[in-house]
N, C-alpha and C positions, 0 to 999 in steps of 0.2 A: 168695115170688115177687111178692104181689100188694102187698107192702110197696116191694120193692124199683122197682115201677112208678109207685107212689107217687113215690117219693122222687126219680128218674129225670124225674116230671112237675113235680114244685115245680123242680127244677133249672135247668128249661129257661126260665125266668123270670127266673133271675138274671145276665145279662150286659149291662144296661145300663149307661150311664155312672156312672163316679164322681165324688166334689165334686171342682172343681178343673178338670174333665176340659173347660171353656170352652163347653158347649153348653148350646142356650138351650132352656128350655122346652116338651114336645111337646104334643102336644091331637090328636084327630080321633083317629078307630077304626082306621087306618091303622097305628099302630104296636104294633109289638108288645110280647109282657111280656118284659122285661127284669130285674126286681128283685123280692125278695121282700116280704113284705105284714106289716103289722101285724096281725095273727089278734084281731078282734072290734072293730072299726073304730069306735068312741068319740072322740070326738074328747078328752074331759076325760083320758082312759084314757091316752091317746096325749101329750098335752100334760105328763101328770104321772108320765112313766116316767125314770125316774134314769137318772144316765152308768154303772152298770155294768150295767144290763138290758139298754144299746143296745149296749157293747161285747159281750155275750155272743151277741147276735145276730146283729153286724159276724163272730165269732172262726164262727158258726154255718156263716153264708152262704159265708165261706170255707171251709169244710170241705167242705159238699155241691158248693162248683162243683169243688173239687180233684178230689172223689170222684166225681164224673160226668165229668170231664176223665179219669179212668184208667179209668173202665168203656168210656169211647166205644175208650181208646186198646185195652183188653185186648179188644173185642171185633170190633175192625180188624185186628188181628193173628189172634185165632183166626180169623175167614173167609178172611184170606189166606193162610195157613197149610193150611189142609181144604178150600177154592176148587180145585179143580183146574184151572177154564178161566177166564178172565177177556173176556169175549168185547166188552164195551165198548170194553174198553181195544186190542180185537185190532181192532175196527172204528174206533177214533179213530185207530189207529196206522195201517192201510189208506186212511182218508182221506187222511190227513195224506202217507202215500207218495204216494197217486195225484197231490197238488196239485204236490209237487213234481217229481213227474216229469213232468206236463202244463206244469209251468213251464220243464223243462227242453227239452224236444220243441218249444216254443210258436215258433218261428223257424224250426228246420226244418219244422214239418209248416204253416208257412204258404206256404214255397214249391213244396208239392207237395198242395196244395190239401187238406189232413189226411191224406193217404194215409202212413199209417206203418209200413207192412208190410216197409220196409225196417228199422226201428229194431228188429226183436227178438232181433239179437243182440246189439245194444245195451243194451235195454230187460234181459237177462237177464243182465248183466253189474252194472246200476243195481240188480235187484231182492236179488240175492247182496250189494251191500254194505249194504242195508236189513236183510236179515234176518240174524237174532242168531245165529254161530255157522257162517252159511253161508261166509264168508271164512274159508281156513286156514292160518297160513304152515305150507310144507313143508318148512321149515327146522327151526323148534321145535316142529310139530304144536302149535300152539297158535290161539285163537281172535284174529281181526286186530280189535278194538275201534275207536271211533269218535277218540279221542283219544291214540292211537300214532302212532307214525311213522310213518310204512311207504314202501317203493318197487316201483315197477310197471316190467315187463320190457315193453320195446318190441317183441318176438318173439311172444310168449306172455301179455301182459296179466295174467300171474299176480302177485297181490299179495302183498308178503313185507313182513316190521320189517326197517324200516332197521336196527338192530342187528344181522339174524341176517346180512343181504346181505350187512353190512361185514365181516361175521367168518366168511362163505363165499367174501368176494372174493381175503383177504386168505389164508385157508386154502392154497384153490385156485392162487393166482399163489405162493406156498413149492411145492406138492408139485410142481409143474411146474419151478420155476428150482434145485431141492434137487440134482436129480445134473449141476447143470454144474458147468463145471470153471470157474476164476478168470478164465482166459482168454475165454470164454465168455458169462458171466455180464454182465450189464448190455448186449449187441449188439441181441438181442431184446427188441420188446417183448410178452411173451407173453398171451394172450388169458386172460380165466375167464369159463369158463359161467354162463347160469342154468340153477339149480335142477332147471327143466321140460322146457322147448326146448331146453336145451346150444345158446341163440345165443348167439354166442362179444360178450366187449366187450372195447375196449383198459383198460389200465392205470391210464389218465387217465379213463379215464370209470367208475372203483368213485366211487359214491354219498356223497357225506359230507353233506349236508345234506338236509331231506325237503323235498319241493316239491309242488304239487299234482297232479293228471293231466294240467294242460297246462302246467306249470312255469315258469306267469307269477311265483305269488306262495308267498314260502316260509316255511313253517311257518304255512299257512293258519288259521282260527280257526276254533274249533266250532260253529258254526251247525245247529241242531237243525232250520231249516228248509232246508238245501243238501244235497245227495248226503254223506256221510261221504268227510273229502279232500279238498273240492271247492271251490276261490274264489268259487264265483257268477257269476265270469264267462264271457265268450263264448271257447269252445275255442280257435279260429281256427287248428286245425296243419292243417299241408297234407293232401290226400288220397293216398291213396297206392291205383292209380298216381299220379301226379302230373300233374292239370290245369289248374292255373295258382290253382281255388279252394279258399278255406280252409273247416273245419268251423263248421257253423253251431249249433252245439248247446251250452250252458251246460257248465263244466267239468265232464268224465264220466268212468268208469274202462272199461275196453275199448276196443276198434276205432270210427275214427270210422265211422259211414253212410257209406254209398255217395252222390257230390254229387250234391246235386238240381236244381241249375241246368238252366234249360232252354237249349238251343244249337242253331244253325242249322247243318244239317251233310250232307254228301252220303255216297252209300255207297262203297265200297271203288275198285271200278273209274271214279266219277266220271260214270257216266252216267246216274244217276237223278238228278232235280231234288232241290236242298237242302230238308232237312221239320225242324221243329224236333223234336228231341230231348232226353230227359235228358243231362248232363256225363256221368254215370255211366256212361249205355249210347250213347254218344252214332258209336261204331261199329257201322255193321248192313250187310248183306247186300241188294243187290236181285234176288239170284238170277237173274240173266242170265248167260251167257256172258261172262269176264272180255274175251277177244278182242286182248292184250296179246301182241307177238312175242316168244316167248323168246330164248333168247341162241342158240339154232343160225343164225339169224338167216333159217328158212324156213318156219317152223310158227306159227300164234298158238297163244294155249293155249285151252283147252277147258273148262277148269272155272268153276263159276258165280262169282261177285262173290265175292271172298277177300281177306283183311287182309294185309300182306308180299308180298316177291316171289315170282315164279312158281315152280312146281315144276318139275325139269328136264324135260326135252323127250321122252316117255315111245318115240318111236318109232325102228324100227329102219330103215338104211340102209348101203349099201353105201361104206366110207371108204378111201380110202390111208394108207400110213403114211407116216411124218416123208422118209424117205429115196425114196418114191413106186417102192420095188421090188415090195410085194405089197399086196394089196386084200384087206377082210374085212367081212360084216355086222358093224356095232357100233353101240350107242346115239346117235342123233344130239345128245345133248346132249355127250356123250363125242369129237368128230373127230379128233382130236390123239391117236396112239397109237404106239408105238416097235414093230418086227419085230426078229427075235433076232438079227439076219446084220449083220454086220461090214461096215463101210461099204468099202475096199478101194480107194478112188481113187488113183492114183499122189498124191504129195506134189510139190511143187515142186523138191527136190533130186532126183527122179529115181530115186532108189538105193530108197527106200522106199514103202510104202502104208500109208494113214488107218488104223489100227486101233482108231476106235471105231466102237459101236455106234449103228445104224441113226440119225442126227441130220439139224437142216436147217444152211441156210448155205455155207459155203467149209470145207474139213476146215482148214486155217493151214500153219504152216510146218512142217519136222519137226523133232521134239522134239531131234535129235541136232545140228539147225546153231548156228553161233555160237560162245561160248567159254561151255565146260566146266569143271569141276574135277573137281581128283583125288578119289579118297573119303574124305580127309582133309577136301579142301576147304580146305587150308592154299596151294595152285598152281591156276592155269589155262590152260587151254592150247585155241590154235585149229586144231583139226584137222577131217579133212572127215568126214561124219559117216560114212563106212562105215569110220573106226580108232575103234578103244574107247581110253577114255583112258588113260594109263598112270599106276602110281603112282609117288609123286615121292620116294620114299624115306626121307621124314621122320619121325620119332616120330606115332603116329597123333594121342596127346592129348584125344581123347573121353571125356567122363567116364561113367563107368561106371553101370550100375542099380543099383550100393550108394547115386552120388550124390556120392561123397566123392572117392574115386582116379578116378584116368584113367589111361586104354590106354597100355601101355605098349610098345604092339608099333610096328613101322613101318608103314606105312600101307601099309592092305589093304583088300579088299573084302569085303562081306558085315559083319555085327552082329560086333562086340567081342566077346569071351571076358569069363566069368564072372570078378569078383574075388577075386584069392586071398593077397590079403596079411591076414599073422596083423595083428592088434587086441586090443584088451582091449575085449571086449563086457558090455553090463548085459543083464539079463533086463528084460523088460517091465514087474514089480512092483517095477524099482532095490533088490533085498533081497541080489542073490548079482551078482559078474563072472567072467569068465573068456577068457581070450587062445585062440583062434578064428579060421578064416576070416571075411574079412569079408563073403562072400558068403551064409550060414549065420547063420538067426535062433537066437536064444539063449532058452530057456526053462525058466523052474525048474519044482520039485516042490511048493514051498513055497501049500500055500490061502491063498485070502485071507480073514481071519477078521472083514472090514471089515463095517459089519450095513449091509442093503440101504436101498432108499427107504421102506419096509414100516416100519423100525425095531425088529425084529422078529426078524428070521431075517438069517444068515449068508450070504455070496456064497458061499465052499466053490469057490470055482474057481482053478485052476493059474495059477501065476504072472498076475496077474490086472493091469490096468495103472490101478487106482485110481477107474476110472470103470465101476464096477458094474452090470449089468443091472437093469431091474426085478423085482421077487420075481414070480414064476411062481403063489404059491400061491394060495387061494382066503380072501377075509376071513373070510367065515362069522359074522361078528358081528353079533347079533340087531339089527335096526331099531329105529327108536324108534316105529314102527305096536308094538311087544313080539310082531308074529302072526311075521313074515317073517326072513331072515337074508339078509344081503348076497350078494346074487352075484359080486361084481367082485373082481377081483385083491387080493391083500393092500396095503392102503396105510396110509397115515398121515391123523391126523386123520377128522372126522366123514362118514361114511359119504353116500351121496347118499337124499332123501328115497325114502321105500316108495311103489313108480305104482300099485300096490293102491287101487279103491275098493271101500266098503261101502255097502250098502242100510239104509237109516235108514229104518223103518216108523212110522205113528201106530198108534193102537190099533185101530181098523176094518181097516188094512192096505189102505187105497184110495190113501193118499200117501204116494210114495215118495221120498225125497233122498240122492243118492249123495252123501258123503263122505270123505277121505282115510282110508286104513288106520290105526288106531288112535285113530280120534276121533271112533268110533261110542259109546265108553265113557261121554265127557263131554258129548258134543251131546247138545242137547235136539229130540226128534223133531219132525218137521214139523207146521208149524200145519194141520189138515184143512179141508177145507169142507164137507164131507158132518155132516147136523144127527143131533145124536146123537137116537135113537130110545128111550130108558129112558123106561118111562112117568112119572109126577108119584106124588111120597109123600105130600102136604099134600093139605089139603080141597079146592086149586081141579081144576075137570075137567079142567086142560091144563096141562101145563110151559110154561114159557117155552122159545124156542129160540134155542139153542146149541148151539156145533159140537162135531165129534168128539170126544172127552177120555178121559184116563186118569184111574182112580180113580174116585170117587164126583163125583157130578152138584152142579156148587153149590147153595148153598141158594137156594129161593123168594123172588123179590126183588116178588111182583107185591103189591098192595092187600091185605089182609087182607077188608075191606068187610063185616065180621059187625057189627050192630043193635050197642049200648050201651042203659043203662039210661036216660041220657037221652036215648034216641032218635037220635041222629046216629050214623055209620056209621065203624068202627074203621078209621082213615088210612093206620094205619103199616104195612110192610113184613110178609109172612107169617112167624109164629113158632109153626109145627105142629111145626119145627123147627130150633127155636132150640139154641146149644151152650152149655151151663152149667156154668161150673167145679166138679167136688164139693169140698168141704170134710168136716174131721172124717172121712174115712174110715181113716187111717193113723198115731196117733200114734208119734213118737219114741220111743222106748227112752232115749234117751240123748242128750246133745250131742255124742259120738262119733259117730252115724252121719246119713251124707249125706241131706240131703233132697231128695224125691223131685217130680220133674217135676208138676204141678197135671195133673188129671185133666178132661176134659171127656166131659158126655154129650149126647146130643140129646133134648131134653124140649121137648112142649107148653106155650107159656106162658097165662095168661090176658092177654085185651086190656088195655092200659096204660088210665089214667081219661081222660077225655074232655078234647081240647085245642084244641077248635074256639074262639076266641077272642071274646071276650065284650068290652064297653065301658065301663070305670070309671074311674072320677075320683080321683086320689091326696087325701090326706088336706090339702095345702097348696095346691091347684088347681093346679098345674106344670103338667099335662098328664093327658091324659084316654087311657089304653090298652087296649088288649083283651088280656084277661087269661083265660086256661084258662075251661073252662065247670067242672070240678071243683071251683075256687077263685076264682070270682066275687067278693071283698069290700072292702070300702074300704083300701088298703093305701098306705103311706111308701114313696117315691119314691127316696129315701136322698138326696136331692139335697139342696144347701143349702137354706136358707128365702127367701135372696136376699133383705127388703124392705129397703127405707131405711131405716137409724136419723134421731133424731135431729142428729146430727150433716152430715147429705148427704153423708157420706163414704162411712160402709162401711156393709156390707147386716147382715144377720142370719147367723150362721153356725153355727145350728141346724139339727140334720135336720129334714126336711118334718114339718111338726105342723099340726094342727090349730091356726086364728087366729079369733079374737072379733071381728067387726067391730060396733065401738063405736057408727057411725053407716053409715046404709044407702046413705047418699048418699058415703062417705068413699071413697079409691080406694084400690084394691086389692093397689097396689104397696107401699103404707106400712104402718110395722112396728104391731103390734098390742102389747096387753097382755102375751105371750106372748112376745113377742120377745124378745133379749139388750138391753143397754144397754152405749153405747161406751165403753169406760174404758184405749183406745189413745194414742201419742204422736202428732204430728201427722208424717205420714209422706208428705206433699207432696214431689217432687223440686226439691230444689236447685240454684242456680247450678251449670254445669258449672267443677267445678275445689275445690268447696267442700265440705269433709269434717265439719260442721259438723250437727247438727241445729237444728230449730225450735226454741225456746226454748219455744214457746205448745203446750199441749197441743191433740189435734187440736180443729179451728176448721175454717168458711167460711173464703172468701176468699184473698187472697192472702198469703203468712208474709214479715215485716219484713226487712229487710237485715243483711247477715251480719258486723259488727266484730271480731270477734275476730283473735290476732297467731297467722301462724302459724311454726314452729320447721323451718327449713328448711336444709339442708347447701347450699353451696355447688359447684360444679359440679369442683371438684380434691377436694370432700369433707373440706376442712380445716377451715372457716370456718363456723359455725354463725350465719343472721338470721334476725332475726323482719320479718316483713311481715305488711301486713294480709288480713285472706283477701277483702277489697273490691278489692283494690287489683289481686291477681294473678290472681284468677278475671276479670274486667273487660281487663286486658293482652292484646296480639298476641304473636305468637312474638317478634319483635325487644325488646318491651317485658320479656317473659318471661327474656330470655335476660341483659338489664342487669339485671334485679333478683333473678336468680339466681347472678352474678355476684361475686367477692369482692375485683376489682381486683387481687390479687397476682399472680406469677409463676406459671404451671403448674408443679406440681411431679413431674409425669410425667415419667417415662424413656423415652427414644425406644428402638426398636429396638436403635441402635449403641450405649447405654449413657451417652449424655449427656440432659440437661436437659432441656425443653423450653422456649423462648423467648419462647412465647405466655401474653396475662394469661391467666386464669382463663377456660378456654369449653369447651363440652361436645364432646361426641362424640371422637373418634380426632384426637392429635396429628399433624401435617405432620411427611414424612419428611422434609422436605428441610433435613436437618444441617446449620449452618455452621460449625461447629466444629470446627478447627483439629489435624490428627491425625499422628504420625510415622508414616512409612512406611520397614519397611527389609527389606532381601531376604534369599535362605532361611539366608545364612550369618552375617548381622543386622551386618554390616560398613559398608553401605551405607544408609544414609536420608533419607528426604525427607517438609517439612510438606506434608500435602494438606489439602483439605474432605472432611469425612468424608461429605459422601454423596456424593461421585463415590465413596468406595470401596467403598462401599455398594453400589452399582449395579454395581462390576466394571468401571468405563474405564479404570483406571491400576492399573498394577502396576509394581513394581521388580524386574528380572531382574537377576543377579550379572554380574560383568565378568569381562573375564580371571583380575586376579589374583587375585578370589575363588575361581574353580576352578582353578586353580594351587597356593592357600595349603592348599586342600581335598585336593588329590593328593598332598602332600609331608606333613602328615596323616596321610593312610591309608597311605602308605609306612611312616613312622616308625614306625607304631601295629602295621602286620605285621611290621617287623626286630624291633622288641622281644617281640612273643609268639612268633615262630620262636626267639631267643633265650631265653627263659625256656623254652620246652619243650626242649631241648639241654640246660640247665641242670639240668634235671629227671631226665631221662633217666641223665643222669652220675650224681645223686646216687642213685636209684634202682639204679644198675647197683653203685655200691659200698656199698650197702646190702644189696645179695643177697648178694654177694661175703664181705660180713664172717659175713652169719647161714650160710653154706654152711662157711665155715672151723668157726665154733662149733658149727654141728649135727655134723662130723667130730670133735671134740676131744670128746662127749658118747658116740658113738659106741665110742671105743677105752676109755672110762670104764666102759661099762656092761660090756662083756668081760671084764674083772679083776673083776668082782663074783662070789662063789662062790654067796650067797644068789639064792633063785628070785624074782622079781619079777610082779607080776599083771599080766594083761595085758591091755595098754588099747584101748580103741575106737579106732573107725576119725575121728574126730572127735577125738578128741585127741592122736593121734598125726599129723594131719593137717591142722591149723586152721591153723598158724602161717602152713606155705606155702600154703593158699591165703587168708587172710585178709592178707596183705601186699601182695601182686600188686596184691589187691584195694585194697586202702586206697593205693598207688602210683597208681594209672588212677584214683581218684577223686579224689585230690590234684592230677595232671597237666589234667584236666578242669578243677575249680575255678580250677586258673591261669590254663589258658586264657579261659572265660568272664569273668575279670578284666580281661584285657588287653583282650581284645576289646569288650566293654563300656566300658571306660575308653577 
């Protein structure tokens, strides 16, 4: 263990820069170790180490950073792994809600001077989509994630996947429109519930794109610091009731707050002075006497300052009635009330009396004056009203309660007689008819074995008219909670979610979270806040605290703070219980059998060696760092050597060694005895354009001018010049482009397949063709020279004339008399083709009769080929002809 602390501490030295890496120099005790040391710090020692001692210690350094790269990672993984709580990360996570929901709040609760007491149903709605696992849809019983789609019901704020909505909407609007009839079908437009609330939507409003909770902006972006769902911006939907103001709150999931605006406003009955109020509550009561006449129009009312009109008129008085013959206590909101007696005033003809009941007014004239009809109603006649009318003797003609016939009697009084003409009637199912009164419904025996809306079970009902009942039975098919079974009638498709919730416990059993019915299984139990109570296992006198948790308590994250040898105080994290992979305890058998998962125990480590950081100076004076107190010694920086050669050009590109300064006064920057010496080309940047090197090796100063010819294609790629490379590196674009040039014709092809017209110049030929083109139309009779790039473009076409589609009909005439003619042709030879092999198969016949010898006897294939391989090979001859002619 105390090796591997070791090796753990040399490690943590090795990440500083590498050569190449651009950075300059470090110095002061500020920085830290970064790289590994040359062990026994000689300068002679260090100056006279070969190129494979340095590479075996470059191959080293990378071995121990890989190897402390997979201890840091293998032992990040075991804590988080055996970690049961993580309480930093539950408190970074708390902060980080609270900012954003004070950022969401930060507008409302300035116009109600922070008073937020209204937002907790709000606030409880924001804190479900923060926590992991608390959003359910009740569609899929699945958990709603930050980066789904999802859609929120205006009724019930319950949050579902746009996915499961669209395939509940679309479910829902089938099992509803499934038993109409054709006729029927598409009149309605019929509603689908949500999920929760069954508040009903129309058709046009199922869901197809996801939008935010105030569905300004859609398919909003995941912002780690915004509600989950949420644009960032300001809500702004109306309040509901509806006060004229909008929600002042960042976009949110649930019900907006109640408006907080404040408003000048009076109480009910309008006698108390206006006082500012909230929008919200902006109706109140001054408890006086309303004092307002109700509608009896003799009482005020009596109840205190109330919203709406008055209530009726609670007392009792003495009323007449409509016709003012008798008087009765009744409600005075009620005056107006009819007695049983028959009003009985003569009528103006004299002969009769009013017989209605008790009414106000004139009774009118009597119902028998003026002109009449017969009960036909086919005559009428003016008689005085004490003769009753007479019938006129005609066919009555009323059509009858079948609908179809009409009365066939003379005209009478009183309802029509039942019809009794025989028909030929259908039953209700159209399966059976039968001739019948027509007055007499017709009904078969026959069930209908049609399967219900259920899809499932059978109607089973008598003569049945195709438009089947609901299934009566019960679904009984387990939920997807797996605890419950459906209550509802037998249907089709997915069942409605389980209203079942469960109590989701921590391990103390102080926090509780109700969740939907079967996703008590997969949720993970509520975060507590109650501080777990397990005493401390390590040397310190106190745990750290942390909340409530399942399992074993994390490990000790506090100081260790135990002496060292050389007296400074052990820094790092407590490891009284540290977890240490075993090794060697289980070897293989075989290559056949699986290996077996690393084993971890909890052991006492000893303190790692001391790494309080110390000031030393590398071996090439680069920088001066603090380095471990364990391994305090003069150590290589691994960094170039950096001085000046000779040359002023390049540095030394030696790792940091030790350098002999020749002379005391000499600086410090210039290369030593030790140094490389330059033996490169001269690697100055040349003219832009010039592919040419220095001819001088490297040198000061500035490198001579560049003559050389260079071998360059001309811009059609035909033409190969030489130019001077002075001449084109020095050139403009315009210049560049004449001596790139090769004077001849472009030999590119244009689009339409001619020439190009232009000398030699670079980039994309001009479409514009002048090139002289025939044109002729679709039956290629008619043609005309154009410019081929008007045809190009599509302005001119050549359409046929008359007597091209003329010459075209008499054509395809010709071309169908001659293959109707060849099939006729056909037909004949085929027909005396059968004719001759049916005589010959007869003449084979009366052969084989006079034969005395017995004959074997043949298959069904050979006895049977001829007729049908002829027919056959006739229809595929007939076809061939046809496709000939028709083709041709």
């Amino acid at each position: 263990m105390e090796a591997a602390w070791r090796q753990g501490g040399r490690g943590r030295g090795r990440g500083r820069a590498r050569p190449g890496d651009g950075l300059a120099p470090r110095a002061g005790p500020a920085a830290l170790p970064q790289a590994p040391r040359a062990r026994g710090g000689a300068c002679v020692a260090a100056a006279g180490t070969s190129g494979e001692g340095a590479s075996e210690l470059s191959s080293q350094r990378k071995f121990d950073e890989i190897k402390k790269a997979n201890q840091a990672a293998a032992k990040k993984l075991v804590e988080d792994q055996f970690s049961s709580s993580s309480e930093d990360d539950d408190e970074d996570a708390e902060v980080k809600q609270g900012k954003i929901l004070a950022k969401t709040f930060t507008i409302y609760t300035s116009q109600t001077d922070g008073d937020a007491s209204e937002l907790e149903r709000t606030r409880q709605y924001m804190n479900e989509a923060f926590q992991s696992g608390a959003m359910t849809c009740l569609i899929c019983i699945a958990s709603v994630k930050r980066n789904q789609a999802v859609w929120s019901c205006c009724g019930c704020f319950c949050i579902f996947h746009l996915v499961c909505i669209q395939k509940w909407a679309k479910d829902s609007l089938f099992l509803v429109s499934s038993p109409l009839t054709d006729d029927d079908f598409g009149k309605k437009d019929y509603p689908w519930p949500c999920p929760k609330c069954r508040f009903e939507y129309k058709r046009s409003e199922t869901p197809s794109r996801y939008y935010c909770y105030c569905g300004k902006v859609e398919n909003p972006t995941l912002d780690p610091w915004l509600v989950p769902h949420s644009c960032g911006q300001i809500c702004e939907r109306e309040f509901k009731p509806s006060c004229g103001h909008k929600c002042l709150l960042l976009c949110h999931p649930g019900p907006c707050p109640p408006c907080p605006k404040m408003v000048t406003t009076t109480c009910h009955c309008k006698k108390a002075k206006p006082v500012p109020r909230r929008c919200s509550a902006k109706e109140w009561s001054c408890r006086l006497p309303c004092g307002r006449t109700l509608l009896c129009g003799q009482h005020a009312c009596e109840n205190s300052c109330h919203a709406g009109d008055c209530q009726p008129c609670p007392r009792v008085s003495k009323q007449r009635c409509i016709c003012g013959r008798q008087t009765a206590e009744r409600l005075c909101a009620s005056p107006q009330w009819q007695c049983d007696q028959m009003c009985g005033k003569p009528l103006p003809c004299g002969n009769h009396t009013c017989e209605q009941v008790c009414h106000a007014g004139p009774c009118g004239d009597c119902p028998r004056s003026g002109k009449r009809s017969c009960p036909c109603g086919k005559s009428k006649f003016t008689l005085p009203c004490t003769e009753d009318v007479p019938t006129c003797g005609d066919s009555c003609d009323k059509v009858l309660e079948c609908g179809i016939h009409k009365c066939s009697q003379r005209c009478h009084r009183g309802p029509c007689e039942i019809c009794r003409q025989e028909v030929e009637k259908q039953c209700r199912c159209g399966k059976h008819s039968k001739r019948m009164p027509c007055h007499k419904p017709y009904l078969c025996e026959t069930k209908c074995t049609k399967i219900r809306d259920c899809q499932k079970h059978q109607c089973r009902r008598k003569c049945c008219s195709g438009n089947c009942p609901p299934c009566d039975q019960v679904c009984g098919r387990t939920l997807g909670c797996r605890n419950h079974k459906c209550p509802s009638g037998c249907h089709r498709g997915s069942c409605n979610p389980c209203p079942e919730t469960v109590d989701v416990k921590c391990n103390c059993g102080k926090t509780v979270m109700k969740v939907p019915c079967g996703r008590e299984r997969t949720i993970k139990p509520p975060k507590c806040k109650q501080l777990c109570s397990r005493p401390p296992t390590c040397h310190h006198p106190t745990q750290e605290k942390h909340y409530c948790h399942f399992g074993r308590c994390p490990p000790c994250r506090q100081s260790c703070q135990k002496t060292l040898t050389c007296g400074h105080l052990c820094p790092v994290s407590c490891h009284d219980e540290a977890l240490v992979k075993q090794t060697g305890l289980h070897q293989s058998a075989g290559p056949w059998e699986q290996p077996s998962e690393p084993a971890f125990i909890q052991t006492a480590l000893p303190c790692p060696p001391c790494e309080v950081p110390i000031p030393v100076e590398c071996l090439g004076q680069h920088e001066v760092s603090p380095l471990p107190c364990h391994s305090a010694n003069p150590y290589s920086c691994k960094r170039f050597c950096g001085r000046l050669l000779d040359c002023q050009n390049h540095t030394c590109m030696k790792e940091c060694h030790c350098v002999t300064k020749l002379n005391s006064s000499a600086d410090g920057k210039k290369a030593g005895p030790e140094c490389l010496q330059c033996e490169e080309e001269c690697t100055k940047p040349r003219p832009s354009g010039c592919p040419h090197r220095c001819v001088l090796p490297c040198h000061p100063g500035d490198c001579p001018s560049c003559l050389q010819m260079l071998k360059i294609k001309c811009h059609c790629k035909l033409s190969i010049l030489y130019i001077e490379c002075l001449k084109l590196t020095c050139a403009d674009l315009k210049e560049k482009e004449l001596l790139i040039s090769c004077k001849n014709q472009c030999p590119k092809e244009l689009p339409c397949g001619h020439r190009c017209k232009e000398i030699c110049h670079s980039g994309s030929c001009p479409l514009n063709c002048s090139q002289k083109v025939k044109l002729r139309c679709l039956c290629k009779r008619l043609k005309k020279e154009i410019q081929c790039s008007k045809i190009q473009e599509g302005q001119v076409s050549l359409e046929c004339d008359a007597l091209c589609k003329e010459m075209k009909r008499k054509a395809s005439e010709i071309k169908e008399a001659e293959a109707k003619a060849a099939i006729e042709e056909e037909k004949r030879r085929q027909q005396a083709e059968l004719e001759a092999f049916e005589n010959r198969l007869k003449g084979r016949r009366k052969n084989k009769r006079r034969k005395d010898e017995v004959e074997v006897e043949q298959s069904s294939w050979q006895k049977y080929k001829n007729l049908i391989m002829l027919p056959v090979f006739g229809v595929a001859v007939v076809m061939v002809a046809w496709l000939m002619v028709y083709n041709g």
